[in-house]
C-alpha positions as CSV (number, residue, x, y, z in Angstrom):
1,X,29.0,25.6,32.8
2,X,30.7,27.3,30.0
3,X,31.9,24.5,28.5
4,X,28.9,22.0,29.1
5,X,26.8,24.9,27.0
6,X,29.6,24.9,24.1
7,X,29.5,21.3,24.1
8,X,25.7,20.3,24.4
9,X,25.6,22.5,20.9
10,X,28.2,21.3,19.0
11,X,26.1,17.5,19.8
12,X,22.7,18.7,19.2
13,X,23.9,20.1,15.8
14,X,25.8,16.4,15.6
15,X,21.8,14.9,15.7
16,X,19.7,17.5,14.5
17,X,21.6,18.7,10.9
18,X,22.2,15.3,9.5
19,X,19.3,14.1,10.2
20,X,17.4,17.4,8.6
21,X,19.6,16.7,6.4
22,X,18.5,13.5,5.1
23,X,14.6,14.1,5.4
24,X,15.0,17.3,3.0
25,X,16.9,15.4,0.8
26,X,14.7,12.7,0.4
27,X,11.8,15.4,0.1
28,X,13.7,17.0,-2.7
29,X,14.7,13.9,-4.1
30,X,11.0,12.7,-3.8
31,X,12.7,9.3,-1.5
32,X,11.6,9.0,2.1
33,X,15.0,9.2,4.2
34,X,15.6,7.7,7.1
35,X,12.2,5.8,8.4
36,X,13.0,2.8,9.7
37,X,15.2,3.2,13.2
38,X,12.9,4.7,15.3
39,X,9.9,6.6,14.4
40,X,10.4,8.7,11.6
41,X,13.8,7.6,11.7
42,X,14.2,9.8,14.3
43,X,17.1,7.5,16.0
44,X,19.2,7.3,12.7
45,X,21.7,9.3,13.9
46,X,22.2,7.8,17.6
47,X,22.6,4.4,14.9
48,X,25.0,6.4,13.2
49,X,27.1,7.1,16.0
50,X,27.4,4.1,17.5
51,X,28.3,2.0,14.8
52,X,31.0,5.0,14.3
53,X,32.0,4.3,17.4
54,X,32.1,0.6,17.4
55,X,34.1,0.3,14.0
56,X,38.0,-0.3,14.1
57,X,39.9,2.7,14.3
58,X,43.1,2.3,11.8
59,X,45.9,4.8,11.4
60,X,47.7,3.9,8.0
61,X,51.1,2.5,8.4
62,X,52.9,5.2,6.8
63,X,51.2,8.1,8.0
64,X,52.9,10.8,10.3
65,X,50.7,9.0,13.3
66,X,50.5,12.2,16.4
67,X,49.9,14.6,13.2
68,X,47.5,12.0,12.0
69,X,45.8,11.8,15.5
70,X,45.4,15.4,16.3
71,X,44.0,16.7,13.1
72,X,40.5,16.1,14.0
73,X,41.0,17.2,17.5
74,X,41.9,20.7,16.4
75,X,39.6,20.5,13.8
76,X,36.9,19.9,16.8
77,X,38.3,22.9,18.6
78,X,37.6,25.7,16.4
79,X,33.6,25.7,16.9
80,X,33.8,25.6,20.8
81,X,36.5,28.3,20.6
82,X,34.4,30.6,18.5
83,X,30.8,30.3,20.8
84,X,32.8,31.9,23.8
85,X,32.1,35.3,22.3
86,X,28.5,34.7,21.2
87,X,26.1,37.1,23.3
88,X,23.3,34.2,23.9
89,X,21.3,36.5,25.9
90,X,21.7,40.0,27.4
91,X,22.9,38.9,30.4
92,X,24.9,35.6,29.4
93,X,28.3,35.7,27.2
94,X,30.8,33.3,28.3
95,X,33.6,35.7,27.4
96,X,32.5,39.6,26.5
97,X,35.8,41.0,24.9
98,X,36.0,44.3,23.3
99,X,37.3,42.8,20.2
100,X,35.1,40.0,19.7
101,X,35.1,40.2,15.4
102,X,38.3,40.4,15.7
103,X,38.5,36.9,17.6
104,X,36.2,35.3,15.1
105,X,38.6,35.9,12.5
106,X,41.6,34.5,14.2
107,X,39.7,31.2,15.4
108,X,38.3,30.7,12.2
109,X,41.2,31.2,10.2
110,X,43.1,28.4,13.0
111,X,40.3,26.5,11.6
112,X,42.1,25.6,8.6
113,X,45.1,24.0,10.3
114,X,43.4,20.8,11.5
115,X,42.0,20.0,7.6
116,X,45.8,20.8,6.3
117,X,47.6,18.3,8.9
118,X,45.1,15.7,8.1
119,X,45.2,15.9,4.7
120,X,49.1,15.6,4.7
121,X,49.8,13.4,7.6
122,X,48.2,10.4,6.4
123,X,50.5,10.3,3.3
124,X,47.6,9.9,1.0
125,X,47.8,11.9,-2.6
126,X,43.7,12.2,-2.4
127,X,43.8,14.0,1.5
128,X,46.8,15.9,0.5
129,X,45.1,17.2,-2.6
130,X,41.9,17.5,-0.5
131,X,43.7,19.1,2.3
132,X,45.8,21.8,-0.2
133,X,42.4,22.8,-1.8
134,X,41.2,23.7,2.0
135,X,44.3,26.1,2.4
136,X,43.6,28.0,-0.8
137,X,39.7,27.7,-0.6
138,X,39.8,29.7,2.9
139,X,42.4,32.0,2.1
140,X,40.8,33.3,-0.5
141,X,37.2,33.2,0.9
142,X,38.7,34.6,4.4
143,X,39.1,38.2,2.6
144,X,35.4,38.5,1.6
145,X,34.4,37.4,5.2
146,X,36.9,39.9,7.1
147,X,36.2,42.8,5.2
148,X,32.5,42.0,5.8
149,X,33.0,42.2,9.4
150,X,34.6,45.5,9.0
151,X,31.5,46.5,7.5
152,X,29.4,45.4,10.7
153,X,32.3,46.7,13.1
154,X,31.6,49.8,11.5
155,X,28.1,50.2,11.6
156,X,28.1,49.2,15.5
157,X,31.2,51.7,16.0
158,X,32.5,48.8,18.1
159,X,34.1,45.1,17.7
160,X,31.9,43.4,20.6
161,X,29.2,41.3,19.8
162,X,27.0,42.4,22.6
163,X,27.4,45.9,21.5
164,X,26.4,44.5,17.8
165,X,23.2,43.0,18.9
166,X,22.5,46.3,20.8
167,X,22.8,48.8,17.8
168,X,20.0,46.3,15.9
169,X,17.2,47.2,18.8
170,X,15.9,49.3,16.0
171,X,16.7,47.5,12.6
172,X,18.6,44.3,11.9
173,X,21.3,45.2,9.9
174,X,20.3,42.7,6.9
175,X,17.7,45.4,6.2
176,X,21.0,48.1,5.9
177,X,23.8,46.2,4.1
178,X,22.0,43.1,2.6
179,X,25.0,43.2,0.2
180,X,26.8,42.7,2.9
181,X,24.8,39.5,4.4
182,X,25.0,37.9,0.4
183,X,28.5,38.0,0.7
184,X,29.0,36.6,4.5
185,X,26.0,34.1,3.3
186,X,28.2,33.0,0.3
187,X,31.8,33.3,2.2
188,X,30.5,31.7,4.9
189,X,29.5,28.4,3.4
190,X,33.2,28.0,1.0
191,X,34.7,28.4,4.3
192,X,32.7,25.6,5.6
193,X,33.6,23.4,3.0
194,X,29.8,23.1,2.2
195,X,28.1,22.8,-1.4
196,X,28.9,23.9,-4.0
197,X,32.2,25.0,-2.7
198,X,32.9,21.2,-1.3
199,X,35.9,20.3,-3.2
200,X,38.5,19.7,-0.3
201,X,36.2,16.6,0.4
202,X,35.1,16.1,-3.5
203,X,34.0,12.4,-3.3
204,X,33.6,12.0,-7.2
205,X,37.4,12.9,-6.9
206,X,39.0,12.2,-4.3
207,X,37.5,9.8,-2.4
208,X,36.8,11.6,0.8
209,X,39.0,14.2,0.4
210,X,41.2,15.0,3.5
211,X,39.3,12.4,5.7
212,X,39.3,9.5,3.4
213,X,42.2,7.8,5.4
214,X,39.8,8.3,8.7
215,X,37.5,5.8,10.3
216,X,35.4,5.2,13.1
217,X,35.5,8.1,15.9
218,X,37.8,10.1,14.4
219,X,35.5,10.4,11.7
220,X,32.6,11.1,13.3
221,X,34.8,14.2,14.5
222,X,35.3,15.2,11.1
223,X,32.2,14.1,9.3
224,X,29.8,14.8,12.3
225,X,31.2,16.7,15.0
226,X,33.6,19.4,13.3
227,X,31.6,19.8,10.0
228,X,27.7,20.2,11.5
229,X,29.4,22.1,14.4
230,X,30.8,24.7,12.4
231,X,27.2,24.8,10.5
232,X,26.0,25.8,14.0
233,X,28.9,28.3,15.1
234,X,28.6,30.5,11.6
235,X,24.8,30.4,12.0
236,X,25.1,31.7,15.5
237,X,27.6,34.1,14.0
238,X,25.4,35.4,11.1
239,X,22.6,35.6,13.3
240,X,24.6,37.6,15.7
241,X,25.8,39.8,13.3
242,X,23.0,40.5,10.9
243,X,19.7,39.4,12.6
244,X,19.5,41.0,15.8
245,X,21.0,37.9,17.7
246,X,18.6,36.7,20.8
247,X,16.2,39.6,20.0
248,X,12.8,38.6,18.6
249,X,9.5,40.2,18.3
250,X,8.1,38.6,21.5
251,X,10.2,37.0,24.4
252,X,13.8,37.7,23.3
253,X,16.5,35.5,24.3
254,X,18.9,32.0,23.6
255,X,15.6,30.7,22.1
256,X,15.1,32.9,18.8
257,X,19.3,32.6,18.4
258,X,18.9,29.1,18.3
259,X,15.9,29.5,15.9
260,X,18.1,31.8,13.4
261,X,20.8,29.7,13.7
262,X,18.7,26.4,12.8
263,X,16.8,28.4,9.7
264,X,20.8,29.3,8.8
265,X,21.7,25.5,9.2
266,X,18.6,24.6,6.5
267,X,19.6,27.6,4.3
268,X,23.0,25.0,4.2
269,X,21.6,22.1,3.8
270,X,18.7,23.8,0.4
271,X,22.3,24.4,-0.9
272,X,23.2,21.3,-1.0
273,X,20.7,19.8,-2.5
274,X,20.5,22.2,-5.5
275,X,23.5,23.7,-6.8
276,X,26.2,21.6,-8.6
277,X,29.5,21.3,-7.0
278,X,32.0,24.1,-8.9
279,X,35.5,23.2,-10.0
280,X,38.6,24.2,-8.5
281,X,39.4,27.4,-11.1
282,X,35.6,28.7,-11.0
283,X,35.8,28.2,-7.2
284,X,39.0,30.6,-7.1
285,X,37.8,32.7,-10.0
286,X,34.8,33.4,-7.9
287,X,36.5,34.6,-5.1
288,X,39.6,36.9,-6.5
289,X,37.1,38.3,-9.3
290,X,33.2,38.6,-8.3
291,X,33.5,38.7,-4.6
292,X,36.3,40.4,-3.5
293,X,35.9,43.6,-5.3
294,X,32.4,43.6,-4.6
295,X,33.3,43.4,-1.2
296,X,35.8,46.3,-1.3
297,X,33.5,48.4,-3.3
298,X,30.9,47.7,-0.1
299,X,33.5,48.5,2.2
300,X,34.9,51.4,0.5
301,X,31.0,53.3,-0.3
302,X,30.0,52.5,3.6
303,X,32.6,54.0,4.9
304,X,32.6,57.0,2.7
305,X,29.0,57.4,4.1
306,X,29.9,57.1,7.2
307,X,33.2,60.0,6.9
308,X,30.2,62.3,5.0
309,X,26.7,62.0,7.3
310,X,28.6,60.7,10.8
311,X,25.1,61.1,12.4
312,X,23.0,59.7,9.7
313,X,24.6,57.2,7.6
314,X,22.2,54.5,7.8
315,X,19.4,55.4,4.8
316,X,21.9,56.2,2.3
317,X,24.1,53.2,3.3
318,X,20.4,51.2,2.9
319,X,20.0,52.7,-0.1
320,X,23.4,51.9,-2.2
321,X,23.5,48.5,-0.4
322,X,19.6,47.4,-1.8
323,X,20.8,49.1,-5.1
324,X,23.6,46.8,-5.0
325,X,21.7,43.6,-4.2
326,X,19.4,43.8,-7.0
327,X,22.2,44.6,-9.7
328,X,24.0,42.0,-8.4
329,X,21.0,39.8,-8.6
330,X,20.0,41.4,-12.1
331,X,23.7,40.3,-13.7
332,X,25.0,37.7,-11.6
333,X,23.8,34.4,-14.4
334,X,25.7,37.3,-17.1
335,X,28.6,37.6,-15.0
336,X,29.1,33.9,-13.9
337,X,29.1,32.8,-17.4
338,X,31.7,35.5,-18.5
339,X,33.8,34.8,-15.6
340,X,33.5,30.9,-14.6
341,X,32.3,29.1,-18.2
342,X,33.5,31.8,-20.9
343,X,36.7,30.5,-21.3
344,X,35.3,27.1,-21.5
345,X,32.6,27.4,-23.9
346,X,34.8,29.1,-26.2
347,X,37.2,26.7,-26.3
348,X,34.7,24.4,-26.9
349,X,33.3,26.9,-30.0
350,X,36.4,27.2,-31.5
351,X,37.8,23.5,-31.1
352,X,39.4,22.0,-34.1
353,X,38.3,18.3,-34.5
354,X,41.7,16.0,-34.8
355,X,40.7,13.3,-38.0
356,X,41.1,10.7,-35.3
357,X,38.4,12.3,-33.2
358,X,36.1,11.6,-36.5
359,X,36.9,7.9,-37.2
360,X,34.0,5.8,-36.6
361,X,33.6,3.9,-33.6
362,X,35.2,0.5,-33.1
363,X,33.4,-2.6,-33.5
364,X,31.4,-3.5,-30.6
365,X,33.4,-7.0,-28.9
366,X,31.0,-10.0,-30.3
367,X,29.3,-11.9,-27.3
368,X,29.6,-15.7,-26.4
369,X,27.3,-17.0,-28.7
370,X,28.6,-15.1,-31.9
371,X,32.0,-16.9,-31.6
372,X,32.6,-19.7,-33.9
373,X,31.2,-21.3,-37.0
C-alpha cells in the first residue's frame, strides 16, 4: 500500500508538472503549448513517454556501464524515500519516526549521489562538469536548508513531522518565521536543480548537463521521473513544514496537502519562466554570502527568543522575522548587485581598450556575383 501511494505520486507529478509546465509557458510566452494530442493537449505527456520508452537505449562505449546504469535508479530513489515520513493525514504516515527532519536531511543530501555517478560514469567532459556543479551546488545550498529545519524543529520542540503539523492548529508557521520560508523557498529550488539555479543541466553549456549521455527510459527517469518527483517531495515537505500540512479551513486531510504541494510545484515552474539562469560564481556567491548568514542570524535571534520568553516566544519571533523579510526585500536588488555583478561591472568600468580592440572591422567576404571583372 505504502509503496503503491509513493509511487502513484511520483507519476502523477511525471504527467501533471510538465504538462503545467508547458501551458504556463506558452501563456507567458503568449504561444499555445501543447494543443494538438488530445484535447488541450492533454495526452502530450502519455506521447512523451512512450516515445521515451520506444527510443534505443545506448550506453556509450567507454562509459563505466553498472555506474552508468544505476545513476538514475538512485536518482529515482530519493523522492520515494523522503514521502515515508510525510504525515498525509492524521491518521496515515507510512513511517512516524521521532526524528523525521532529521531523515529529510540525510535522504536529500543521498540525493546528490545519483547526479555525481552519472555525470562521471559516462566519461563525458559536459556530464562531468554538469555532475561536479551538482556536488558543490547542494553542498552549499544544503546548509541554508538544514539550519532552516532547525528553526522549525525548534518552534515544534520536536523533529516529527506529525508533531510539526500539530503545533500549526493555531498558526501556520509561514506567518512566524516567513524569513525562514524565503530561505527554504530559495534553498529548496538550487537543490532541485531548478531555475535559475539550473546549471548542473545548463543546456546553452553543456548540452544536457549530467544526463546528456542518457536516452530513452533512463531519461525519462532523470528528466521526468526524478526531476518533477522531487518538485512533488519538497512541495509536500514545505507544505508540511510551513503551511499546516493536510489541515485546511474546511475538510482537512491528503486533499489540501496535495493542493499546497501543486501551488508549490507552479511557484517552480513561474520561476522558470522568469528569472535568467545565474552563473556558476553568483550561484556560490549567493549561497556562502547572502544566505547563509542570513540563515544563521535567523537561527541564532529564534533561539535566543526562545532561551529568554520559553512560554511566549512566538510574537517576538513574528516580529524580528517580518522585520526581516521586508529588509531583506527592501535591499535585496542593492545587495545582489554588490555581491553577484559588482565585480563585474567594475571591471567592465575600468577596462582599458587594447589598440587591436579599436581597429575597424574587417571587410565583409564579397558574395558570388561580386567576384570577377
Amino acid at each position: 500500500m505504502a509503496l503503491a501511494i509513493t509511487m502513484a505520486v511520483i507519476f502523477a507529478s511525471g504527467v501533471v508538472f510538465p504538462y503545467s509546465m508547458r501551458r504556463l509557458w506558452g501563456f507567458v510566452g503568449d504561444r499555445h503549448g501543447p494543443n494538438r494530442v488530445g484535447p488541450l493537449g492533454l495526452l502530450q505527456p502519455f506521447a512523451d513517454f512512450i516515445k521515451l520508452v520506444t527510443k534505443e537505449d545506448i550506453t556509450p562505449t567507454k562509459a563505466n556501464r553498472w555506474v552508468f546504469l544505476l545513476a538514475p535508479v538512485i536518482g529515482f530513489a530519493t523522492p520515494i524515500l523522503i514521502q515515508a515520513v510525510i504525515p498525509y493525514s492524521e491518521t496515515y504516515t507510512i513511517a512516524n519516526l521521532n526524528v523525521g527532519l532529521l531523515y529529510i536531511a540525510a535522504v536529500s543530501a543521498f540525493g546528490v549521489l545519483g547526479i555525481l555517478l552519472a555525470g562521471w560514469s559516462a566519461n563525458n567532459k559536459y556530464t562531468l562538469v554538469g555532475g561536479l556543479r551538482a556536488g558543490a551546488q547542494m553542498i552549499s545550498y544544503e546548509i541554508p536548508l538544514l539550519l532552516t529545519l532547525i528553526i522549525v524543529a525548534m518552534l515544534a520542540d520536536s523533529m516529527s513531522l506529525n508533531d510539526v503539523v500539530v503545533q500549526q492548529a493555531d498558526v501556520w508557521y509561514i506567518v512566524i518565521q516567513p524569513m525562514a520560508f524565503i530561505i527554504f523557498l530559495v534553498a529548496g529550488v538550487a537543490e532541485l536543480n531548478r531555475t535559475p539555479f539550473d546549471l548542473p543541466e545548463a543546456e546553452s553549456e553543456l548540452v544536457g548537463g549530467y544526463m546528456t549521455e542518457y536516452g530513452g527510459i533512463r531519461f525519462a527517469l532523470f528528466a521526468g521521473l526524478m526531476e518533477w518527483g522531487n518538485v512533488t517531495v519538497w512541495g509536500l515537505t514545505t507544505a508540511t513544514l510551513f503551511l499546516g500540512g493536510w489541515r485546511g479551513p474546511f475538510l482537512s486531510g491528503p486533499i489540501w496537502l496535495l493542493l499546497k504541494a501543486v501551488i508549490m510545484g507552479l511557484i517552480i515552474i513561474w520561476f522558470f519562466a522568469t528569472f535568467p539562469r545565474l552563473q556558476v560564481d553568483q550561484l556560490m556567491a549567493f549561497a556562502w554570502k547572502i544566505l547563509i548568514p542570513i540563515s544563521i542570524l535567523n537561527l541564532g535571534v529564534t533561539g535566543l527568543f526562545i532561551v529568554l520568553w520559553p512560554d511566549n516566544y512566538l510574537l517576538p519571533t513574528a516580529i524580528f522575522s517580518w522585520g526581516a523579510t521586508l529588509v531583506f526585500i527592501g535591499v535585496f536588488t542593492f545587495v545582489v548587485k554588490k555581491i553577484l555583478l559588482g565585480k563585474r561591472l567594475g571591471m567592465h568600468k575600468s577596462m582599458d581598450y587594447e589598440p587591436w580592440m579599436l581597429r575597424k572591422p574587417a571587410e565583409p567576404i564579397p558574395t558570388r556575383r561580386q567576384v570577377g571583372p
